[in-house]
N, C-alpha and C positions, 0 to 999 in steps of 0.2 A: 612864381609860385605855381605849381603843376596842381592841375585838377583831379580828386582822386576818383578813379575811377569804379560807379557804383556796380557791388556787387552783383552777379546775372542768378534770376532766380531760378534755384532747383526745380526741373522740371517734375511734375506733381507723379507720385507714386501713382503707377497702375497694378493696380488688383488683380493678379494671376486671376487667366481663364481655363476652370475646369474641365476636360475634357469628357463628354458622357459617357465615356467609359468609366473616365474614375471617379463619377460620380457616381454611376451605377453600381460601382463597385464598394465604395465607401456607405451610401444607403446600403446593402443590402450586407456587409461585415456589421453595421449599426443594428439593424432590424432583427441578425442572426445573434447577435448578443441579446438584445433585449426581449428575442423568443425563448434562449434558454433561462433568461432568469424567472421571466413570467413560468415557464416549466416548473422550474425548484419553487417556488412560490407557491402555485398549486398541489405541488406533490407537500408542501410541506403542511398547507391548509388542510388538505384531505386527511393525512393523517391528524392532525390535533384537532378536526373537528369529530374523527371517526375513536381517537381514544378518548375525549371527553369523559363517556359513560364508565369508561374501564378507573377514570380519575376518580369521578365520583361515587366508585358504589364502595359498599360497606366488605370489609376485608372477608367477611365469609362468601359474598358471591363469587369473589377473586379464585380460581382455578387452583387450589393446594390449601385454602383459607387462613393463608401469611398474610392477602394484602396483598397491592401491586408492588411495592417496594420488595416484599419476599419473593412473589413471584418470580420479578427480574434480575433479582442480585446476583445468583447463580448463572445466569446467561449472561449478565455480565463478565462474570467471573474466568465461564469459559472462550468466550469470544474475544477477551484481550490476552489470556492466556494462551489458547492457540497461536492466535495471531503477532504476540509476541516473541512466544518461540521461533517463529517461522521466517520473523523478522531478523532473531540472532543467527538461527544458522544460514539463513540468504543471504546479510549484505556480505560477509567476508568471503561468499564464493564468488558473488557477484562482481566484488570487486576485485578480486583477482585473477576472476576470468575476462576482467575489461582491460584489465592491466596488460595480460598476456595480448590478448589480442590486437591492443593496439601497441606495443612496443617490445614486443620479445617474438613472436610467432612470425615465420615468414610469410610473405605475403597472400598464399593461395592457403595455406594452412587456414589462416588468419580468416578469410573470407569466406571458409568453408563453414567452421568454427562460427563465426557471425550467423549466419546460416541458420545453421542447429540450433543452436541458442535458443533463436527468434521465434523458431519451429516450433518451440514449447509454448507459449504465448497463446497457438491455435489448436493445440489441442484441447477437446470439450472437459471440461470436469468430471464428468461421467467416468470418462476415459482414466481419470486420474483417482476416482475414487476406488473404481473397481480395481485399477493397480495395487492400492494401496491395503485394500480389503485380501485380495488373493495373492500380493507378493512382498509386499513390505510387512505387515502386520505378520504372519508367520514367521520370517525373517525375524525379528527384533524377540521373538518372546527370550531367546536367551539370553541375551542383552537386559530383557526387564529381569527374569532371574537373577542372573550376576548382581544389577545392580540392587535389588531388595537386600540382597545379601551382602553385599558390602559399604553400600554408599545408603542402609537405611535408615542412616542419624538424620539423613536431610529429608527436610519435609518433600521434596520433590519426589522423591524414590522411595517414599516411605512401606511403600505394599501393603496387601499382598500382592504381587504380580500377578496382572491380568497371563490367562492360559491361553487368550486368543491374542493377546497382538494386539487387540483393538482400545486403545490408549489414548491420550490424549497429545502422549511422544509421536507417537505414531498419526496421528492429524497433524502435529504441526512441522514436521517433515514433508508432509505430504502439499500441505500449504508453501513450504520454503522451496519444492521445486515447481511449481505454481508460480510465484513471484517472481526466481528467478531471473526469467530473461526480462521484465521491465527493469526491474533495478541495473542489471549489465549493458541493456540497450542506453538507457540514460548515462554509465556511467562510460558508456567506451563513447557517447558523443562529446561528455564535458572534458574528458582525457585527452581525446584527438585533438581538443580546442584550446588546449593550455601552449601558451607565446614561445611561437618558436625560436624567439632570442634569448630568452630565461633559460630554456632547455640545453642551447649550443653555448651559451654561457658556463652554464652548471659544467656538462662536460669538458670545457677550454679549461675550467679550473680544474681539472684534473680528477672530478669524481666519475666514482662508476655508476655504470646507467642506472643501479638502484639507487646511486646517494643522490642523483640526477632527480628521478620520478618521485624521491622524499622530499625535494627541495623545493621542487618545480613544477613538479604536477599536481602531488594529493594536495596541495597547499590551495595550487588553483583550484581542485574541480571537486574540495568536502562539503561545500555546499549545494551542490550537484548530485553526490551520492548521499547526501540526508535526504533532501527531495526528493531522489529517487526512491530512495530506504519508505520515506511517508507515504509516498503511490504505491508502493507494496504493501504497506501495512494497507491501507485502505482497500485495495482487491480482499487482501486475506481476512478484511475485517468481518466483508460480506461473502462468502464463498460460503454455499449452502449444500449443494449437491453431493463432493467431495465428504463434506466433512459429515452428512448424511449417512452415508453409504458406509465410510468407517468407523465414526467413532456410535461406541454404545451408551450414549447420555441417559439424561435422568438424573441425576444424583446431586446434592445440594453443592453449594462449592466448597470446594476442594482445592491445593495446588498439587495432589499427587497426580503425576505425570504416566506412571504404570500401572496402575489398580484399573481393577474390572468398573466399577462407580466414577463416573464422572463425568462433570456440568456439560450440558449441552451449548449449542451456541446461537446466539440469536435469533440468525437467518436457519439454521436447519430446524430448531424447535419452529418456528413458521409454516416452514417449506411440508413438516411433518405432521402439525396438529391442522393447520387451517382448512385441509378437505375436510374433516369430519367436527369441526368447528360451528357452532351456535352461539346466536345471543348474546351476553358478557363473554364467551369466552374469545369471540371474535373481535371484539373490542380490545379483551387483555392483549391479542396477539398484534392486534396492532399499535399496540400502548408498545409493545416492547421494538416493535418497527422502527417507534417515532426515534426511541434509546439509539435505537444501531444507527439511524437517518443523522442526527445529534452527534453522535461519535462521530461517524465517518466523516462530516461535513467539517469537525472540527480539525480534522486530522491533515484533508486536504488544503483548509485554510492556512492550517500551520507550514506545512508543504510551500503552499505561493509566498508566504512570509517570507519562510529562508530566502528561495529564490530570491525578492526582492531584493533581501539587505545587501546582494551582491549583484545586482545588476548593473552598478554603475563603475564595477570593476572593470579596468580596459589594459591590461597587458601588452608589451611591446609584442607585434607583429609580424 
């Protein structure tokens, strides 16, 4: 009868030692998180402890004597209207300028192209508003003409067409090339990232590079160009300067898109009343801050969402 022989015990797990680099490194990615949230934490205290007084006062101190709720409804109004429109006409350029660039343009084109793009990104607002003031808004008045006149069944185009140009059409154009290159920068990185076996697949089975990038790309990279589409709504939501300069606000809300009247938007009512600003009314302006702060913050949350729900996609490589 043979002895059997007792098993030899595993030798005991050791405990990776961290290197003080990546220690270094790992404290201060921890530290650098936990310093910006303490940031939004603050900025978000400051403001609701500074609109408080705008909360609580009686609708006749309120700056129009609606009430904060009247006060802000219209800047609401205009600030998701701009920023919507701006949203419609940028992602489908966006995206076909990412399209192009990464799989139709040759290669120096293509690079050139990236380039420019991106270029817009650093120009100042200023820059764009006064564009928009002295060469867009002139531009467009016949465009708001025509359209009073034939398209003014729709509440959009209802008129009378603004004389100057300066519309609220005219803002959110102005805002949609603003956007632009973030939406195109995010969308030519999630395009260039779609599995290059799907792709050589797609075309083996014999479709054209378009049936290719409907199969195999937009499929991969739509929740990429949503997230990007949300990062651009959120610039356009806040961009104050620009839509300053062009649009001639005031006027309660509205969805006419061409008429001389029409709602201002958060950030420029801010940017425009708080120098000569006192008292409650300093308060209402930041009452309506804490609105834009609330929107925005909502918008990028919804943004990291998408992302998520596909992060754990992994396509053949």
């Amino acid at each position: 009868m043979t002895a059997t022989k007792a098993p030899t015990p595993s030798p005991p797990q050791q405990r990776a030692v961290r290197r003080l680099g990546d220690r270094v490194f790992a404290g201060s990615a921890k530290g650098s998180g936990i310093f910006i949230l303490l940031v939004l934490a603050g900025v978000a205290a400051f403001l609701v402890s500074e609109a408080i007084p705008a909360l609580t006062a009686p609708a006749e101190e309120i700056p129009g004597g609606e009430g904060l709720t009247g006060y802000v409804a219209p800047l609401i109004v205009g600030t998701l209207l701009g920023a919507v429109l701006a949203l419609l006409v940028a992602t489908p350029l966006a995206v076909g300028i990412a399209l192009y660039i990464t799989y139709y343009a040759p290669r120096r084109i293509a690079a050139t192209m990236g380039y420019v793009i991106d270029l817009l990104a650093a120009i100042p607002s200023v820059v764009y508003g006064f564009w928009g003031l002295a060469v867009l808004a002139p531009a467009l008045v016949p465009f708001h003409r025509w359209a009073a006149d034939d398209l003014g069944w729709l509440p959009f185009f209802a008129g009378p067409a603004s004389a100057s140009g300066r519309t609220m059409l005219t803002v959110g154009l102005v805002l949609a090339v603003m956007i632009l290159p973030i939406i195109s920068a995010i969308a030519r990185e999630v395009f260039s990232q779609a599995p290059a076996l799907h792709r050589e697949a797609a075309l083996a089975l014999g479709a054209t590079r378009w049936e290719m990038i409907k199969m195999a790309v937009l499929p991969y990279g739509r929740s990429g160009v949503i997230a990007g589409a949300m990062l651009g709504l959120g610039r356009a939501l806040g961009e104050t300067m620009a839509v300053a300069i062009v649009l001639s606000g005031g006027a309660g809300a509205t969805l006419n898109l061409i008429g001389s009247s029409n709602p201002s938007t958060i950030a420029s009512n801010i940017a425009l009343r708080f120098p000569e600003a006192t008292g409650i009314d300093v308060n209402t302006l930041v009452a309506s801050g804490l609105v834009l702060f609330v929107i925005t913050l909502a918008v990028n949350m919804l943004a990291r969402w998408i992302v998520n729900r596909r992060a754990d996609f992994s396509g053949a490589n």
